[in-house]
C-alpha positions in Angstrom: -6.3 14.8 1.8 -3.8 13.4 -0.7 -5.2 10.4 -2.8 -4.5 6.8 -2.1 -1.7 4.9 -3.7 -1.5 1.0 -3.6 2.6 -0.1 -2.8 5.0 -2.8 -4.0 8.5 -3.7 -3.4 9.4 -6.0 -6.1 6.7 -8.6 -7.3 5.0 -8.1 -3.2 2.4 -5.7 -3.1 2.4 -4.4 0.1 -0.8 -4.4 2.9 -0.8 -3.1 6.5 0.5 -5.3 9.4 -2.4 -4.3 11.6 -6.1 -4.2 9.4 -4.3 -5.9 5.9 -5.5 -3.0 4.0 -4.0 -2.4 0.7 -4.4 1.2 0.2 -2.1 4.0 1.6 -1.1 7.7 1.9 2.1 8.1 1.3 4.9 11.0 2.5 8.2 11.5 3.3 9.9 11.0 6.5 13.2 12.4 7.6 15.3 9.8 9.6 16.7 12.0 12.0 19.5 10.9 14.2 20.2 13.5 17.4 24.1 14.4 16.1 23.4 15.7 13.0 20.3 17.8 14.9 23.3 19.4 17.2 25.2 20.0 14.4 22.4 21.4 13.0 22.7 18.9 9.5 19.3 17.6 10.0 19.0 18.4 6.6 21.6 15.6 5.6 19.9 12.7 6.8 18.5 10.0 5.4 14.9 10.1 4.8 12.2 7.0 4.0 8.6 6.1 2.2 5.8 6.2 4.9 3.2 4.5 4.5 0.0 5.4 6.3 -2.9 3.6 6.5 -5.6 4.6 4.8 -8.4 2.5 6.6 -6.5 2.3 10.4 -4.0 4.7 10.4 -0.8 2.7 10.5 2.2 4.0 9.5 4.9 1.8 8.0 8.1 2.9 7.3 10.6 1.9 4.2 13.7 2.7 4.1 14.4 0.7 0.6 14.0 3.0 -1.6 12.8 0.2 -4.5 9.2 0.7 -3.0 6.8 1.7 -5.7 4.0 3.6 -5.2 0.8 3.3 -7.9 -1.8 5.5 -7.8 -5.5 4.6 -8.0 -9.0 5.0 -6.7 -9.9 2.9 -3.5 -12.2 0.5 -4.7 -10.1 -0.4 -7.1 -7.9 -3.8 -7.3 
């Protein structure tokens, strides 16, 4: 299991809209769009920060790429 990061976009850190927890998993996820999957250019689309809960599970979604991700220990503040 990958470590928990803690996530800001600008001066906001960010918490989950469902428990407000504050610390995350974080991946990569394709944004794909069903024309570029028949033209088989799924590889061209856009992709965005996930965001998973680490306590609930939620997944958010950025597409901004200005999110920062920070990495740290849960417990930690």
């Amino acid at each position: 299991m990958s470590k928990p990061v803690r996530a800001a976009l600008g001066d906001r850190w960010i918490t989950c809209m469902f428990c407000e927890g504050s610390f995350f998993r974080d991946r990569e996820v394709k944004l794909n769009s069903s024309g570029a999957e028949f033209l088989n250019l799924a590889w061209a689309n856009e992709s965005a920060t996930g965001l998973i809960c680490w306590d609930c599970g939620y997944v958010h979604l950025f597409a901004n790429k200005d999110v920062e991700l920070y990495k740290t220990k849960k417990g930690e503040v």
